[in-house]
C-alpha positions as CSV (number, residue, x, y, z in Angstrom):
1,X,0.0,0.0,0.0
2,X,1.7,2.8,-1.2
3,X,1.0,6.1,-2.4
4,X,0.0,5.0,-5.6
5,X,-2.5,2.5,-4.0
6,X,-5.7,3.0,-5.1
7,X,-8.6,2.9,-3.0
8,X,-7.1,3.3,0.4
9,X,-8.8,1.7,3.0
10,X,-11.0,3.5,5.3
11,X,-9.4,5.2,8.6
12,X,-6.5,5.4,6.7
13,X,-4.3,7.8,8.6
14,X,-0.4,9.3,8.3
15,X,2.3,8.2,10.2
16,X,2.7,10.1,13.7
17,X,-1.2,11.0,13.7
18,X,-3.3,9.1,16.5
19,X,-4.8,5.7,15.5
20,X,-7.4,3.8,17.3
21,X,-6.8,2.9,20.9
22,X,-7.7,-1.1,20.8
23,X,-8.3,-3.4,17.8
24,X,-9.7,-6.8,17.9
25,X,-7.3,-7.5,15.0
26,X,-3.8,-5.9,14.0
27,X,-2.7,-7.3,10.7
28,X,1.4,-6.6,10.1
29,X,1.7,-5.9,6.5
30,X,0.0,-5.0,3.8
31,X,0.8,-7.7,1.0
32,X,-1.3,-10.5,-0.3
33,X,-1.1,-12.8,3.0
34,X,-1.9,-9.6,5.4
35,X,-4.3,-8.2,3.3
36,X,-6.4,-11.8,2.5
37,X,-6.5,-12.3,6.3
38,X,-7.8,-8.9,6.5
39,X,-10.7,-9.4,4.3
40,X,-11.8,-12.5,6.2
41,X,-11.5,-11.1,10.0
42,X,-13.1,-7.8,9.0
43,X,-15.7,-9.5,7.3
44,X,-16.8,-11.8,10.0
45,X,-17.4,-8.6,11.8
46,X,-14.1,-8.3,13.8
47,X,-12.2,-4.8,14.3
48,X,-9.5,-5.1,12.0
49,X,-6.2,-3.0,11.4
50,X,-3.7,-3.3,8.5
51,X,-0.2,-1.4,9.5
52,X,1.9,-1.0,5.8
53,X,4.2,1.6,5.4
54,X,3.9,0.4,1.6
55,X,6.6,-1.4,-0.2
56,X,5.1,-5.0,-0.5
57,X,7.9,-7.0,-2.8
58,X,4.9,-7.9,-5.0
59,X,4.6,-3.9,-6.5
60,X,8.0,-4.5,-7.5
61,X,7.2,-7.2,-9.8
62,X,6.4,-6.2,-13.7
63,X,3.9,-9.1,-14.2
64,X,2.0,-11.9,-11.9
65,X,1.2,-14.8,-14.2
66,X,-0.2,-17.7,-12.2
67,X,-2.5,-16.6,-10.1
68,X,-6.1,-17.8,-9.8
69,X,-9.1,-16.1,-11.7
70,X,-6.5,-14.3,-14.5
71,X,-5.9,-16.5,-17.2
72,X,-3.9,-13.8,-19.5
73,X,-2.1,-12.7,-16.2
74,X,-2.9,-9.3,-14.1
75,X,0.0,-6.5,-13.1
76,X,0.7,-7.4,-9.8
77,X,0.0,-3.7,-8.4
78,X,-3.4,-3.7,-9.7
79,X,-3.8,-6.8,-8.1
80,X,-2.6,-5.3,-4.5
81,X,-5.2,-2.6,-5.0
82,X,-7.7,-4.9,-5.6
83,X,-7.1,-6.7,-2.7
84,X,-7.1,-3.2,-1.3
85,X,-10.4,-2.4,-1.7
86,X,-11.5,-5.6,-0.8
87,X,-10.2,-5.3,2.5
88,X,-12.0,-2.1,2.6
89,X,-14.9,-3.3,1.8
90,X,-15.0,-5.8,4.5
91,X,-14.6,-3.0,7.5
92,X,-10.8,-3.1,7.6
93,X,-9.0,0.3,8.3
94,X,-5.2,0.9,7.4
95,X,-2.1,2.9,9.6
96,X,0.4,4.2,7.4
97,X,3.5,3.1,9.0
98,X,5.9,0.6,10.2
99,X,5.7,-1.4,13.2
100,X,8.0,-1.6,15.3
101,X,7.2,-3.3,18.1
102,X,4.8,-6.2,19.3
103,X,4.9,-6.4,23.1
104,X,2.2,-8.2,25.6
105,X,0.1,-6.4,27.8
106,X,1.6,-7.4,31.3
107,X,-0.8,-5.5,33.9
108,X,1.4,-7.8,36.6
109,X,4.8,-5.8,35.9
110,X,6.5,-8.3,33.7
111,X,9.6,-6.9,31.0
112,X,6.9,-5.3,28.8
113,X,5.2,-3.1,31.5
114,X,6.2,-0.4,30.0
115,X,4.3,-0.9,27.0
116,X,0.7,-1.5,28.9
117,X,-1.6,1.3,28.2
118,X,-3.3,2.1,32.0
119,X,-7.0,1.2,31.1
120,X,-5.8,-1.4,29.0
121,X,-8.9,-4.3,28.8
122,X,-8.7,-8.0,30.3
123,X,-9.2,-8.8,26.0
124,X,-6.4,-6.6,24.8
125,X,-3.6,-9.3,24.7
126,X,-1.2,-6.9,22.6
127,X,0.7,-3.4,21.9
128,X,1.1,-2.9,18.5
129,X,4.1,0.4,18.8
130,X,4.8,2.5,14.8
131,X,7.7,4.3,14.0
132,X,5.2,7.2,14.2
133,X,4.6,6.8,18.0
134,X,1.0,5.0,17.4
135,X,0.1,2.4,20.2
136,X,-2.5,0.0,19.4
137,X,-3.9,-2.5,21.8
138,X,-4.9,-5.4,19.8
139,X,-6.6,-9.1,20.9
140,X,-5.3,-10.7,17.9
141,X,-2.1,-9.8,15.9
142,X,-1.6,-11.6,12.4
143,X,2.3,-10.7,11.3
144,X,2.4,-10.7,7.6
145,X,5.8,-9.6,6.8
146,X,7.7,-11.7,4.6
147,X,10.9,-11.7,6.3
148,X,11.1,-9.0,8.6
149,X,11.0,-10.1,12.1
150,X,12.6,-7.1,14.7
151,X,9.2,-6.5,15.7
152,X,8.9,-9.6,17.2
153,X,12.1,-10.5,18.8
154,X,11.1,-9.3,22.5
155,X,8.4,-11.6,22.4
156,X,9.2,-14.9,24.4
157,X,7.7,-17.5,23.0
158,X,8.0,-16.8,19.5
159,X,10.6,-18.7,17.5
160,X,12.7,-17.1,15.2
161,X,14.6,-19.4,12.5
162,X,17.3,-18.3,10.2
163,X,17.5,-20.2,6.5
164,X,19.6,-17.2,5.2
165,X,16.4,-15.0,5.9
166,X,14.2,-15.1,8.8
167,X,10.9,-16.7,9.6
168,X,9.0,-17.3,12.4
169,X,8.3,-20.8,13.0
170,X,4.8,-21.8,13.3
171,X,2.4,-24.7,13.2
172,X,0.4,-25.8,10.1
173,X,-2.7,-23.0,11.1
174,X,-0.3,-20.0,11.6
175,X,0.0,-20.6,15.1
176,X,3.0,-19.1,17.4
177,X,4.5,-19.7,20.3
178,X,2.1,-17.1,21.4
179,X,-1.3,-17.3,22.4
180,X,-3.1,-14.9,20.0
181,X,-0.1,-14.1,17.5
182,X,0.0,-15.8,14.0
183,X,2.5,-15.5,11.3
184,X,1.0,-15.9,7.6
185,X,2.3,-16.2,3.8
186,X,6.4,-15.8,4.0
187,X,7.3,-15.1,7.3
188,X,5.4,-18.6,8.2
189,X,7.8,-20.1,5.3
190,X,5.4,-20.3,3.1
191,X,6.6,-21.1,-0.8
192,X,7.3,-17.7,-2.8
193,X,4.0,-17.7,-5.1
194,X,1.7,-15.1,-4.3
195,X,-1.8,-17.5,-4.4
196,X,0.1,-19.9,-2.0
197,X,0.5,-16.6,0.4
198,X,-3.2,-15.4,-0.2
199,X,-4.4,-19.1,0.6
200,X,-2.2,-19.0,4.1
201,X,-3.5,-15.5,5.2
202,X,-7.2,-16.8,4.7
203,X,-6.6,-20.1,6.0
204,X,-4.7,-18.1,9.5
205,X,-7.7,-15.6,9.9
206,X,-10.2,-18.5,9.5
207,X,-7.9,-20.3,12.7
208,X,-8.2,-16.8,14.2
209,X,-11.7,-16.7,14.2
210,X,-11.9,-20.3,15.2
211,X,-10.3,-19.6,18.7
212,X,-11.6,-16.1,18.8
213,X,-15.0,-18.5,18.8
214,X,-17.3,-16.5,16.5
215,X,-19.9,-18.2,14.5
216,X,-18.7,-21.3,12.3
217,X,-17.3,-19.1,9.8
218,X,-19.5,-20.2,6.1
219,X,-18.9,-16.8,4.0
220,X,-21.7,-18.1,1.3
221,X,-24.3,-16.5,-0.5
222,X,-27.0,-18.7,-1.8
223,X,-29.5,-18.3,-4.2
224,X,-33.0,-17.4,-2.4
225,X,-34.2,-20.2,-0.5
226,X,-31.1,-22.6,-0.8
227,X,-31.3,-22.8,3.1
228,X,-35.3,-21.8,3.9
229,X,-37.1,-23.8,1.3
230,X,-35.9,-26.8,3.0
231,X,-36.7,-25.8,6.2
232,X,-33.3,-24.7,7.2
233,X,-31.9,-21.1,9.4
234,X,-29.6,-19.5,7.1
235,X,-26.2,-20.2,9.2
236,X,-24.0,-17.3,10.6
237,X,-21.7,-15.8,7.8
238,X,-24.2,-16.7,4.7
239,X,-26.9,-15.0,3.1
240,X,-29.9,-15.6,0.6
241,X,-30.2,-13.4,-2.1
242,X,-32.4,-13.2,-5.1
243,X,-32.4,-12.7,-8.7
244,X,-32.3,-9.1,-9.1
245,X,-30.0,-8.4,-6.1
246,X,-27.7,-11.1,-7.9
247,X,-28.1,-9.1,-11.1
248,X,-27.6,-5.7,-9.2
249,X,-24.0,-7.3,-7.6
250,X,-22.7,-8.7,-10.4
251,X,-23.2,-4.9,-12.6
252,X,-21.0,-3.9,-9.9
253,X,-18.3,-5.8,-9.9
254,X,-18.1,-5.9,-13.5
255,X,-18.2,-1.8,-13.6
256,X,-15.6,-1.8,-10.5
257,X,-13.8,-4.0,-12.2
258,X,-13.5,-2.3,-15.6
259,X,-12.7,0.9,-13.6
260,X,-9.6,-0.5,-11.7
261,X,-8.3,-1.8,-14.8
262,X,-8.6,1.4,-17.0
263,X,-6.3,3.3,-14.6
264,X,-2.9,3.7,-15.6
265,X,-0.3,2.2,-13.2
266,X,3.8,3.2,-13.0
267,X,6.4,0.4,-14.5
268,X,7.8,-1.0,-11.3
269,X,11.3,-0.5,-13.2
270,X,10.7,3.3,-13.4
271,X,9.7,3.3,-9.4
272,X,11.9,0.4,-8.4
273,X,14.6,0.0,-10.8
274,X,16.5,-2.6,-8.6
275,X,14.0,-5.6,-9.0
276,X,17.0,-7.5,-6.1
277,X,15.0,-8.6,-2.8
């Protein structure tokens, strides 16, 4: 999410200016794993926060090829904005800058004291510091990364392994040494492609909101009476529509669509002319 990012998300606000007090989620980095887990906490109705400064290795790239639902290929920035607006869509808000510390609320005077805000609730698990003085008490922190990890190291319990870059090691859902704290796409050690990181992020928020024990997380929407005509409750997360609403949506996205993708974007060569990781 940089400056060229279309569609910021909403509550977007500059580095240094005051952001939220408490989250229910803080997502770490704004690339396809952060912002995918994004769209599917904010979505399921939790307070969600992406922190980017922008930057995401994928705007550097000059083409993305294989991923899913773009079968001549999409430019990889467009894609980012996309994914942008998604997240937007779903209720997420972004913070313009870097974090640079994730510390634990320790009302009982542990090493991180320091850090915990005085009326900090018995939910708020986490303090989520910026480089532009921001403190964010969070429940839930989803670091999203790729392979920077300072943020992290003053966090016992988390598990840092070097393979000539840094990861933090994790369990097959995401899942840290840390009660609360999940690591998705790269920094988990996922492969490099960018579906396989999109898949992580979703499949992390989905374990999120598992153990944050909201409703069993669907995210369908049926045709009308799919679930009432056979006697059924429509379960938490879906929705029946009809016809015309299905009509109505699908205009949109088409028109949405065809709007992202007449807007010019910069050659990552001319903005990034070292493509080098």
């Amino acid at each position: 999410m940089t400056e060229e990012t279309t569609g910021a998300l909403e509550g977007s606000t500059a580095p240094g200016t005051e952001a939220p007090a408490a989250r229910d989620v803080v997502v770490v980095g704004g690339g396809v794993a952060g912002l995918s887990a994004a769209v599917y906490t904010a979505r399921q109705g939790l307070d969600t926060l992406v922190v980017d400064p922008g930057g995401s290795i994928l705007r550097r790239n000059a083409r993305l090829e294989n991923f899913p639902g773009f079968p001549l290929g999409v430019d990889a920035r467009r894609l980012l904005d996309l994914l942008t607006e998604q997240a937007e869509t779903a209720g997420a808000d972004r913070l313009d800058a870097r974090v640079t510390r994730v510390s634990l609320v320790d009302p009982d005077g542990g090493a991180d004291a320091a850090d915990a805000p005085a009326d900090a609730a018995d939910s708020d698990r986490f303090v989520v510091a910026t480089d532009g003085g921001d403190r964010i008490r969070a429940r839930h922190v989803v670091a999203a990364t790729k392979n920077e990890v300072g943020y992290l190291t003053d966090l016992d319990g988390v598990s840092i392994v070097d393979r000539g870059k840094a990861y933090v090691d994790t369990d097959e859902r995401g899942r840290t040494g840390v009660d609360g704290l999940y690591a998705a796409g790269r920094l988990a050690r996922k492969p490099h492609q960018a579906a396989v990181c999109a898949g992580h992020g979703a499949e992390v928020a989905v374990t999120l909101l598992e153990e944050a024990e909201t409703p069993f997380y669907h995210d369908w929407v049926a045709p009308e009476g799919y679930f009432t005509d056979r006697d059924r409750e429509v379960p938490p997360g879906c929705e029946e529509i009809d016809a015309a609403e299905r009509k109505e949506r699908e205009a949109a996205a088409l028109d949405a669509t065809r709007d992202r993708f007449a807007e010019p974007h910069p050659d990552p060569q001319e903005t990034h002319p070292s493509l080098e990781e």
